[in-house]
C-alpha positions, 0 to 999 in steps of 0.5 A, spaced: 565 858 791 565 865 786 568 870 791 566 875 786 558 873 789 561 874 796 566 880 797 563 883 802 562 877 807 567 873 804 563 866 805 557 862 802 552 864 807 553 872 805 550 871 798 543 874 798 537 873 793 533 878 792 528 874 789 526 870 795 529 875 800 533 870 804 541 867 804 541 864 797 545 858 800 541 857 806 540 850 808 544 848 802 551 844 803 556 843 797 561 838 796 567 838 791 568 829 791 574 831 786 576 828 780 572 820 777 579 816 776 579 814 770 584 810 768 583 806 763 581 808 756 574 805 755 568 807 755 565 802 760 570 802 765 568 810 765 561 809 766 562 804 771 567 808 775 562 815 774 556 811 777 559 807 782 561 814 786 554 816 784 551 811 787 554 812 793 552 818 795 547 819 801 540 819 798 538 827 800 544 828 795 543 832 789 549 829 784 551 835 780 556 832 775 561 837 770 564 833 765 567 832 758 564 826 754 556 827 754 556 818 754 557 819 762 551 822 762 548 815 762 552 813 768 548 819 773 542 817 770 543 808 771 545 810 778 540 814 781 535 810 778 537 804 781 537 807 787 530 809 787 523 805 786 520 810 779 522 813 774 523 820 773 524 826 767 530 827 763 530 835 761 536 835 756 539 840 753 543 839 747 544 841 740 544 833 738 539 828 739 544 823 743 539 818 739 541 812 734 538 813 728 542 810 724 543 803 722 537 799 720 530 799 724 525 794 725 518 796 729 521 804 728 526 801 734 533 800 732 535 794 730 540 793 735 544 798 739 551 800 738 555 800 745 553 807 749 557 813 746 556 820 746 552 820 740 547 814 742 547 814 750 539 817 750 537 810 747 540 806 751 537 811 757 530 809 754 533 801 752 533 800 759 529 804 763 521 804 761 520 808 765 525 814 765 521 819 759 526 824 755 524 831 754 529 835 749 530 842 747 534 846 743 536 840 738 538 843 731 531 842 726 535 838 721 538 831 722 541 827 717 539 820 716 538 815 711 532 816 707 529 810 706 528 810 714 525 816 715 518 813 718 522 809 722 526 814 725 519 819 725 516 813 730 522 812 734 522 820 736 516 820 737 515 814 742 523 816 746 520 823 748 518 830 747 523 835 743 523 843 742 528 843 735 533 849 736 529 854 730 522 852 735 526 856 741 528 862 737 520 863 737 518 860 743 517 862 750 521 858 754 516 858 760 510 856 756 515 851 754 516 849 761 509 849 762 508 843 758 512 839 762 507 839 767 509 840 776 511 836 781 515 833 777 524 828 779 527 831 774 535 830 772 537 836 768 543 834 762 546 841 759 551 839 753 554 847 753 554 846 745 547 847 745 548 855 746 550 860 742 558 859 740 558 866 742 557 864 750 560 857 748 566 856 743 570 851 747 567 846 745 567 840 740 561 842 735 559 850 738 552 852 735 553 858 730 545 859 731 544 856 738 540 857 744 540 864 747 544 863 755 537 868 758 532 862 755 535 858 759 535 861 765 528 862 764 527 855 763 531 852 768 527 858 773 521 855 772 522 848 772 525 849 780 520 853 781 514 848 780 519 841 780 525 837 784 531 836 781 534 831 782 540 830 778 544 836 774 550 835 768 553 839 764 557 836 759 562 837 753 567 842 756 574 841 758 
């Protein structure tokens, strides 16, 4: 725990919400599980060793899992999935797409899907669970892709998901956005801390010049607890 929260009560239980007018933590246990060994260097054993603590886990257990590479994502999103019988919303934050739209296409979908890395694992989210819809915000506006694509790649978009592009966010409301989401909504929250704005956020591989305002996503993340469960939360690219 923070013992800057806590200095008077020196615990957990002294740490009081002055919006709720209650204990902040009451009825609320967290555990640290430690570290996921990884001991070999590939991608599959990392997700299969991610995913197999993850499902292991007893079912009223919210995962909350700080990470580097943004590929283990999939690996959280693959066991809770398998440990339920619906899907769920993915509301991801990220200055990338995480999406394959590189390669050739056929029927606005890729042809075929590179092994899940950091760059493509929302896909294979999408690939493999029908059911598991992809909201995105703060992505940047502008995207590189290969020209001859661009109605493809505009097709595949639009059928994975929803996206609010990082330009979008420096005018919106991030309640109304949150609004849209609709309530009473399972929810698994994904953070790439390169979304922010590199003044909050320069330890990271790709910090974002003009990225989303750390406030914005306070608001946003209120509002989506207030009206939904959360399922799962990640925040992910820093070491």
């Amino acid at each position: 725990k923070s013992h800057s929260f806590g200095f008077r009560g020196r615990s957990e239980e002294s740490i009081f919400s002055l919006c709720d007018q209650k204990p902040a933590l009451s009825n609320l246990s967290a555990y640290d599980l430690g570290d996921v060994s990884l001991q070999r260097a590939t991608i599959d054993h990392w997700l299969a060793a991610a995913e197999a603590v993850i499902r292991n886990l007893p079912p009223n257990v919210i995962p909350f899992m700080i990470g580097g590479d943004h590929t283990l994502s999939l690996a959280a999103i693959r066991a809770i999935r398998k440990k339920r019988d619906r899907g769920f919303l993915v509301v991801q934050l990220d200055s990338h797409l995480d999406l394959q739209i590189w390669g050739e296409f056929a029927a606005n979908q890729p042809a075929f899907l590179n092994p899940p890395i950091h760059s493509n694992f929302m896909s294979h989210v999408r690939a493999e669970f029908n059911d598991v819809e992809l909201f995105q915000f703060g992505v940047r506006n502008y995207q590189s892709i290969d020209a001859s694509n661009s109605a493809a790649v505009s097709a595949y978009l639009k059928s994975v998901g929803r996206r609010i592009s990082d330009l979008d966010l420096l005018f919106a409301d991030p309640e109304q956005i949150a609004n849209q989401l609709g309530t009473n909504l399972d929810i698994y929250l994904s953070i790439d801390v390169d979304a922010l704005n590199s003044q909050h956020v320069s330890q990271t591989g790709f910090p974002a010049a003009v990225g989303v305002d750390f406030s914005k996503i306070l608001r946003f993340v209120k509002k989506l607890l207030i009206n939904n469960r959360i399922i799962g939360v990640d925040i992910m690219e820093f070491g």
